[in-house]
C-alpha positions in Angstrom: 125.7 150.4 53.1 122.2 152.5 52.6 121.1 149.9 50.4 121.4 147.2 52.9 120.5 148.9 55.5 117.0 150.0 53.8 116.6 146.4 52.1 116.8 145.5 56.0 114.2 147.1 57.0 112.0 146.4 54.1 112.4 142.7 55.6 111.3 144.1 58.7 108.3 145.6 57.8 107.7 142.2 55.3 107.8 140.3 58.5 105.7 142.5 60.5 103.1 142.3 57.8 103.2 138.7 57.4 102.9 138.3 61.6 99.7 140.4 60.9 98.2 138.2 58.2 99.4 134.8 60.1 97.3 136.7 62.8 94.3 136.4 61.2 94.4 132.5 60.2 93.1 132.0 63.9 91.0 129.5 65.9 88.8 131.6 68.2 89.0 130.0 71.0 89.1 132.1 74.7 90.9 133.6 76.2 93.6 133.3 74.0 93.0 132.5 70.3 94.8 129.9 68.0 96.6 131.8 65.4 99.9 131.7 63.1 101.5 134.6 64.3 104.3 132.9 66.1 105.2 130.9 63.4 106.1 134.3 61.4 107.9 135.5 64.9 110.2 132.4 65.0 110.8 132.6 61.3 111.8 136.3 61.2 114.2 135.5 64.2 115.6 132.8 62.5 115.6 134.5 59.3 116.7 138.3 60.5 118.4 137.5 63.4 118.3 139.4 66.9 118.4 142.8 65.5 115.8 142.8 62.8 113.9 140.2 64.1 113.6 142.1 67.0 112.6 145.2 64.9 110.0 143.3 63.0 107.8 142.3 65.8 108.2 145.8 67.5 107.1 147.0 64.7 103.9 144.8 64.6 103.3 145.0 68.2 103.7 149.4 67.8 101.3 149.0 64.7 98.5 147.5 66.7 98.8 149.4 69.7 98.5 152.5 67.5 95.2 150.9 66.4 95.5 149.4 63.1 94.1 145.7 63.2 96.6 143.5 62.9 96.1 141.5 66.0 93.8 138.9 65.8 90.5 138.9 64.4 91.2 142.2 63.4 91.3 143.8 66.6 94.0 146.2 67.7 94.7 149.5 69.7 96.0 150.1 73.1 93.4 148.1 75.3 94.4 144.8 73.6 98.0 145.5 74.7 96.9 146.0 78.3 94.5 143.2 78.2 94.9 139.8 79.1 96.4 138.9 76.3 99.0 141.6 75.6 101.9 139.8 77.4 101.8 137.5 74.4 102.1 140.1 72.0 105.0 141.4 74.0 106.4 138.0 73.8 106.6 138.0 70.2 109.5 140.3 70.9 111.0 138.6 73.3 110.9 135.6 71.0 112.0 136.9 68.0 114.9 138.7 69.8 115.8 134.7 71.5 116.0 133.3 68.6 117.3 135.8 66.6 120.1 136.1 69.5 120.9 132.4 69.6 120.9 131.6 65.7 123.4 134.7 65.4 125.3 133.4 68.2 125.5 129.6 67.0 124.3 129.3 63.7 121.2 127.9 62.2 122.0 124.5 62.5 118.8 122.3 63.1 119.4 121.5 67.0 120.3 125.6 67.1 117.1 126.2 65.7 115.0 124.0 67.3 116.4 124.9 70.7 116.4 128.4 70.4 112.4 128.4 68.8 111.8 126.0 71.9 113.4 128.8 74.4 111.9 131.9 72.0 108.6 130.0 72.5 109.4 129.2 76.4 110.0 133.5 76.8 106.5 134.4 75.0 104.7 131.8 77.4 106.1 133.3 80.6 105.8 136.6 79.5 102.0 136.1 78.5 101.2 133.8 81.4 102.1 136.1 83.5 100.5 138.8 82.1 97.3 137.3 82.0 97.7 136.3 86.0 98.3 139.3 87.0 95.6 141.1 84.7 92.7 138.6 85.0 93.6 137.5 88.6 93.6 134.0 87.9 95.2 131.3 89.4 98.4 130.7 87.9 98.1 127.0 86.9 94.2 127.8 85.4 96.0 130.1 83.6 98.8 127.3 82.2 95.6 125.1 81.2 94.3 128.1 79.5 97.1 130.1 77.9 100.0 127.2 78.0 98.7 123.7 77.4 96.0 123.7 74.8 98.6 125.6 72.7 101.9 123.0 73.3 100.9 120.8 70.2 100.6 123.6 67.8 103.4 125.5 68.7 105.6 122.2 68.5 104.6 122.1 64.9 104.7 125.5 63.9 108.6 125.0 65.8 109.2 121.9 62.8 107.6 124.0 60.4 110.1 127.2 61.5 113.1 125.0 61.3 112.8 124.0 57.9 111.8 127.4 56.7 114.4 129.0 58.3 117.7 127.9 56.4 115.8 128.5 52.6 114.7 132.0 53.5 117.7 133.2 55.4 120.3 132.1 52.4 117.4 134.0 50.3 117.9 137.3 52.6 121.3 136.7 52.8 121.6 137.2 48.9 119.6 139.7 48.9 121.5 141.9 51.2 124.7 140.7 49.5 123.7 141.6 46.1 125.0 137.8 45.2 122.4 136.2 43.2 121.0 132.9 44.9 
């Protein structure tokens, strides 16, 4: 039971480190910059499920906040939480957990997965949109053109890329926790 539990968080802390290195492959582009990170938050939901997906991007977002520069372009600390982009970072929690929550609930089949990335995705959007509003003051639908839009494509890729990922490295983890070779 110690074993698993510690080889559980060890995945944790591997997904938080691999959100902060997918943070880093970015597209600077303002206010809100291109980067991988939520393809590691879908995958570690689908992978860890509600839990220690959950865990993982706390553990990201708590890492940054406490200054270490994982978020993008090496930035990090405090400020970037309560700046305009912080509800985003948030929203890798929320998405992680949605996914994680839904995949444990209903399996990992590909519509499961798909859907629940789609909604995961759907909670980190709301959560950062309307962070951002309420920060920066803007409209709400300049912020959508912003913060939403430009980012549909990509995400809707990175949600393809997720699903396919997902059933490998979970029967992987799975294994691993299990002691059962794969």
């Amino acid at each position: 039971m110690k074993q698993t539990k510690t080889l559980n968080l060890t995945f944790c802390a591997l997904f938080a480190a691999l959100t902060a290195v997918f943070s880093q492959l970015v597209i600077p582009i303002q206010p809100v910059p291109i980067n991988l990170a939520t393809l590691s938050v879908l995958i570690a939901g689908g992978v860890l499920g509600a839990k220690y997906g959950t865990v993982s991007q706390a553990v990201f977002v708590l890492m940054g906040a406490v200054g270490l520069p994982v978020y993008a372009q090496f930035s990090g600390g405090i400020g970037i939480l309560a700046g305009p982009t912080g509800g985003y970072l948030a929203g890798y929690i929320a998405a992680a957990f949605t996914v994680g929550f839904l995949c444990d609930r209903f399996g990992r089949s590909a519509p499961v997965l798909v859907l629940s990335m789609v909604l995961g995705s759907v909670f980190c959007y709301a959560l950062g949109t309307a962070w951002f509003v309420w920060v920066s003051k803007m409209d709400f639908m300049k912020a959508l053109s912003l913060c939403v839009f430009p980012f549909l494509i990509g995400d809707a890729l990175k949600i393809a890329a997720a699903a396919v990922v997902v059933p490998q490295l979970r029967r992987l983890w799975t294994h691993a926790v299990s002691g059962q070779p794969a």
